[in-house]
N, C-alpha and C positions, 0 to 999 in steps of 0.2 A: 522492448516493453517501455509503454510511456508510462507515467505516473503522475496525473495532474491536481494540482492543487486545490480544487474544485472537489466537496464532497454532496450527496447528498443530505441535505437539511439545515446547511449553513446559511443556505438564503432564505431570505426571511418571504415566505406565500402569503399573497393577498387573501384577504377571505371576506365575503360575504356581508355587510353588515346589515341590520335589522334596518328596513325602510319603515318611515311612518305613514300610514296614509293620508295623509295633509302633507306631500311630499311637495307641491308647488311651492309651499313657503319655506321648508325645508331644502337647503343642495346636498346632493347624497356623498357623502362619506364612506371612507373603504378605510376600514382597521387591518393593521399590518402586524401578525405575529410572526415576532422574532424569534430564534433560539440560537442559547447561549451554550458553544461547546465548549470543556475546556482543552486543553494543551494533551491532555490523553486520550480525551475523547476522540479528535482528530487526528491522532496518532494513530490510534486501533483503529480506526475507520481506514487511513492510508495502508497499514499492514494488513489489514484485510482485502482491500481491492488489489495490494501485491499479490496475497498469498491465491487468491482467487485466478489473479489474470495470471499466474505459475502453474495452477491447476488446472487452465483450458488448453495451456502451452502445448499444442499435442505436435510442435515441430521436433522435440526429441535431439536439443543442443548436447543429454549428457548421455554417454553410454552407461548405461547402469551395468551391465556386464562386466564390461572393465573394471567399472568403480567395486565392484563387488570381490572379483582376483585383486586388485588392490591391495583391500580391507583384508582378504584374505590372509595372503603374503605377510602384510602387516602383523596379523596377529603370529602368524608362524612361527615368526622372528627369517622367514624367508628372503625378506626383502631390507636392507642395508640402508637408511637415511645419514647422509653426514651432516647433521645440524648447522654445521659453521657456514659449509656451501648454501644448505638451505635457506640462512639467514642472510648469508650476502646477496645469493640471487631475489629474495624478497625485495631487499633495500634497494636494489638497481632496478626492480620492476617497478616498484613504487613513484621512484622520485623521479623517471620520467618525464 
């Protein structure tokens, strides 16, 4: 999944402007509206185009089956986590 920095509506589109008709003395002019996002604005736009290109993802990276006996297990108390190993294997995943 790429993520690019590029959203729609941070660039600023040309538009249009009013010619006069006496435009020989006149040189035509193009007004430029900008818009101003701010810092969450452009957040939620990126978590959206995530959570979107996640939603088309129709390659199927996670087993949900599994994940589901998992959860199961889990809640059972069927399935045994030793926090200590879990936390070390974290930190040696991590710092990599």
């Amino acid at each position: 999944m790429k993520i690019t920095a590029t959203l729609p509506g941070n660039r600023p589109a040309p538009t249009a402007s009013a010619t006069n008709s006496n435009s020989k003395s006149m040189p035509k002019t193009s007004a430029v509206s900008t818009t101003t996002l701010s810092a969450d604005d452009i957040t939620q736009a990126g978590l959206q185009s995530a959570q979107q290109t996640l939603n088309n993802d129709t390659q199927g990276d996670v087993d949900y089956d599994k994940v589901a006996q998992m959860q199961a297990a889990l809640a059972a108390g069927d399935l045994q986590v030793d926090n200590d190993q879990l936390a070390s294997d974290m930190l040696s995943f991590f710092q990599k």
